[in-house]
N, C-alpha and C positions, 0 to 999 in steps of 0.2 A: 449422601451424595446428591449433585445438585440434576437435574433437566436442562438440559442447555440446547437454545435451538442455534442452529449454525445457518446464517441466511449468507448465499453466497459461496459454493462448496463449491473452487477453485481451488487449484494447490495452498492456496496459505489457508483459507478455511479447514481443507481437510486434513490440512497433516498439524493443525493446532487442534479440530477438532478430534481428529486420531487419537494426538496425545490424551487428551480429557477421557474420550472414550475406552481407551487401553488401563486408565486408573480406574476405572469402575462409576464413573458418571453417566447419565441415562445420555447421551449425545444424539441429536435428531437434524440428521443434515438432509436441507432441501436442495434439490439437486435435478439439473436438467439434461446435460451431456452427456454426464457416467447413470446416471440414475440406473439405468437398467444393466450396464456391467455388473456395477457395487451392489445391487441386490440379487444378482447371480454370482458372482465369486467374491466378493465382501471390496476392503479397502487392502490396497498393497504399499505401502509408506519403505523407500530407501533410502537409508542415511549412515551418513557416516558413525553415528554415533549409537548407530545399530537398525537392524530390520527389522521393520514386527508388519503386520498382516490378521487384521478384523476380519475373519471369517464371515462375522453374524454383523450386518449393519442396517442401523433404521434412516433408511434413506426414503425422501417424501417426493413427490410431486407438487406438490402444495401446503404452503404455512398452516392455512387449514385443517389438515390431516395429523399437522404436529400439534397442534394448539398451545394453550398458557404454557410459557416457561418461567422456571428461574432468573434463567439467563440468555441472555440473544447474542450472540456473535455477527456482528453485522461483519462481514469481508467479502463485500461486493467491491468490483470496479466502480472507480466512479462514474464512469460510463451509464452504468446502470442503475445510479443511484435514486433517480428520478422514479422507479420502479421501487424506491425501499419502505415509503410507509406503509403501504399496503402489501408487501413482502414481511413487515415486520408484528403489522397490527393485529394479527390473528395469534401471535406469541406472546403479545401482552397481558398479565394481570395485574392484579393490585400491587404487587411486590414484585413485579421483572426489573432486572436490570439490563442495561443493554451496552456492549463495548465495541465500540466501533475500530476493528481491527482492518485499516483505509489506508490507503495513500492520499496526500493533498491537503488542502488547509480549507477552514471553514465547518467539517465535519462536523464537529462537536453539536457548533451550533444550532445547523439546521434539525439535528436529532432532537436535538433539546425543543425547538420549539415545535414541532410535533409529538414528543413524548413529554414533555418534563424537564427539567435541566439536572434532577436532583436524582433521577435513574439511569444518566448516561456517565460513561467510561471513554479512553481514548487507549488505541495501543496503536505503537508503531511497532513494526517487526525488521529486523536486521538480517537478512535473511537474504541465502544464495537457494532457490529454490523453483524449480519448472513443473510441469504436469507431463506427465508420460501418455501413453495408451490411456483409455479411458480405465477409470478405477486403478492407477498407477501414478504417485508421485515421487517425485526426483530429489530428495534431499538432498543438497551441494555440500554447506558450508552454514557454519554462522546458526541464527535460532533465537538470537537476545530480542525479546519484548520490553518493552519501556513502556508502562503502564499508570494513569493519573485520572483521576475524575474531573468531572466538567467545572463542579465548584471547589476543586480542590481541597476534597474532603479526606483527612489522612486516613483515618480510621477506616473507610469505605473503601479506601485503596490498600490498605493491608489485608481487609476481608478476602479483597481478590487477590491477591499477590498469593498469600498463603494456600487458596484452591490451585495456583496455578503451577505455585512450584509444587505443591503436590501429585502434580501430574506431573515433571521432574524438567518445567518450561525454566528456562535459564531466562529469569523476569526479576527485572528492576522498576521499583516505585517512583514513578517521578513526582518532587514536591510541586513541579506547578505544570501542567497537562501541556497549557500554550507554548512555553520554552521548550517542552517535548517535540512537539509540534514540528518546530521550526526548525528543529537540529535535526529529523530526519529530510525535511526541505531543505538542509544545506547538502545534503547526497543525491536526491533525486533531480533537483533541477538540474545542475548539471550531467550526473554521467545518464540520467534516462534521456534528457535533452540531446547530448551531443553524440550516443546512440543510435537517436534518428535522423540525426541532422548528417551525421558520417554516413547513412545509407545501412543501416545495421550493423552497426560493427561493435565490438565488444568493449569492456574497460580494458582489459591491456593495453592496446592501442591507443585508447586512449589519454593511458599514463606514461605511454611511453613517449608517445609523437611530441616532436618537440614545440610544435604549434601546439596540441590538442589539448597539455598539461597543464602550462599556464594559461588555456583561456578557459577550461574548467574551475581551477582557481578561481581565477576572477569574479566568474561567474558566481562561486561561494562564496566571497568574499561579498558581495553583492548582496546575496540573500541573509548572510548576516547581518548586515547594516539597516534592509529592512528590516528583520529579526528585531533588532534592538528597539526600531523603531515603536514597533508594532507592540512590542511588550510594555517599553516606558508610555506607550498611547490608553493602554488597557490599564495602566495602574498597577503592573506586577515588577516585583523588586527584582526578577531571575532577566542574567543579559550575560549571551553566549560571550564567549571571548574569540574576538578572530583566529588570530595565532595559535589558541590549541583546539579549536575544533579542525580547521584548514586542516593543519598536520596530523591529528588523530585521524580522520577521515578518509585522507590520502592516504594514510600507513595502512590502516585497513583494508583498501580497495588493492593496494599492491599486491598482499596476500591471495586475491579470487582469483589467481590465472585469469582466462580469460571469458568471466564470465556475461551470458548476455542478459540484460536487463528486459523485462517482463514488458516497457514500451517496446525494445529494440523486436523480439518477440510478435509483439502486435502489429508492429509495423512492416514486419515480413511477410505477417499471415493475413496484412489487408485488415486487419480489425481496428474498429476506432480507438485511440490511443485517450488517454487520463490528461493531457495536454492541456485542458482548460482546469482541472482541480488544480494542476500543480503547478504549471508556467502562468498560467493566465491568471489566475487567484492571486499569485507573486506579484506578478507586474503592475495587476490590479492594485492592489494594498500599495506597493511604491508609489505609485500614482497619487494614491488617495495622502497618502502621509507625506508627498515633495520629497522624498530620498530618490536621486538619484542610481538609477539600476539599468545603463545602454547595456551593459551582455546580458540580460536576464529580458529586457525589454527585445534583443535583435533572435537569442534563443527561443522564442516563446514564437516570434514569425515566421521564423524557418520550420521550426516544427508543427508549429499550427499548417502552415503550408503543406508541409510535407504529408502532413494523415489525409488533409482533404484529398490531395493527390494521388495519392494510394489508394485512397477508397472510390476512384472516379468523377469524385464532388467539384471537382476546379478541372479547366481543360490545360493540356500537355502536351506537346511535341510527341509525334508516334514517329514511329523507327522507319514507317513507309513518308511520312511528312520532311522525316529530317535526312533520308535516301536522297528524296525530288531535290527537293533544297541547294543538297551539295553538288548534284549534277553542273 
């Protein structure tokens, strides 16, 4: 069984590290919010696909306290990524490997060039999923990992595929990390974008409204194209198809009722939102490559707006301002 440090114990850290932990893996989550619930009444994980509940959990205050791992689970916001090599570097030894289980593009990289390129991983997670009370996560819907290494090493991707269904994670190998990448960036930029941009509202609405549907579209449509870009620029033979991820996509998103996305979440609670990994990175990379992307370029302003707004950073019409006004 392997050590595995979990940096970043958020609902998708805890209930992937859960799973690990529940197969009999030494699992050491550092943890600042639940820290003191979960080492008084353990981890409480609800899902559809069943309940289970870690009595006994090694929950840390510091990377420090866990020391060398096997494995490192990085599933920080990227908010707080800025904060990850020195959240990560006290879990490194000579043989750590590290999976960066992230929202956003660029990830791999930056990991690599502070650790290595040849000990980093990528996972995306597919995943209908919130945090309850502290030491309480909300399992919705969904759970598929897509999983790939930095240099797309096959063999280093079955080592982990095989620990992970082992722990009974519904995980797919992907032959090349960046094409992974990107295909969860054709879900995120739109519905976490138009999310915040609707004022918190959820994907049903969003798949439903007859405006909000095709400009979501679009919007994907958009990040495929750089997708493709991006991939034919890097030298890799893997190129989304528009027409069946578009509709794979959608048909899935029809199935979550009406679920609220983890920006829409942040955005209610006043928290800085992932807006620059995941819009801004997009819009970025179009830029740099000449493709073409106005809804991915006008989604990225709106919502970039919108977090500063929320968080009081940019000034706003107050309710006593816009009272006077209409006098």
């Amino acid at each position: 069984m392997a050590k595995i440090a979990v940096i970043g114990s958020g609902a998708v850290g805890c209930y992937y590290g859960g799973l690990l932990a529940r197969a009999g893996h030494d699992v050491r989550f550092l943890m600042r919010r639940d820290l003191a619930a979960v080492r008084a009444s353990g981890l409480d994980i609800r899902s559809p696909e069943g309940d289970f509940r870690l009595e006994h959990v090694s929950a840390f205050a510091s990377s420090e306290e866990i020391g060398p791992a096997d494995w490192v689970i990085c599933s920080l916001k990227s908010t707080a990524f800025g904060a990850a090599p020195e959240l990560i570097a006290p879990c490194i030894g000579p043989d750590t490997r590290i999976l960066a289980l992230m929202n956003g593009l660029g990830v791999e990289e930056q990991i690599a060039g502070w650790f290595g390129p040849e000990r980093v991983f990528g996972g995306m997670a597919f995943v209908c999923i919130n945090r309850g009370q502290p030491g309480v996560v909300h399992h919705l819907r969904y759970g598929r990992v897509t999983i790939g290494h930095h240099l797309d090493d096959a063999a280093q991707v079955e080592e982990l595929r095989a620990m992970l269904a082992g722990a009974r994670f519904d995980v797919v190998a992907a032959p090349a990390l960046r094409a992974a990448r990107w295909e969860k960036l054709c879900w995120n930029v739109p519905f976490n974008g138009l999310s915040v941009a609707g004022g918190g509202i959820g994907t049903e609405l969003i798949c439903r409204d007859e405006e909000l549907r095709p400009l979501a579209e679009r919007v994907m449509r958009e990040v495929v194209a750089v997708a493709n870009a991006d991939l034919a620029a890097a030298g890799k033979a893997s190129r989304l198809d528009p027409g069946g991820i578009v509709a794979q996509l959608f048909a899935l998103t029809d199935t979550m009722g009406d679920y609220r996305t983890s920006m829409a979440l942040d955005y209610v609670a006043g928290r800085p939102l992932e807006v620059e990994a995941i819009h801004g990175n997009v819009a970025r990379r179009a830029r740099e490559l000449g493709v073409a992307a106005p809804a991915v370029d006008a989604l990225y302003a709106l919502v970039r707006t919108a977090d500063l707004r929320r968080r009081g950073l940019v000034p706003a019409i107050s309710e006593a301002e816009a009272a006077a006004l209409s006098d």
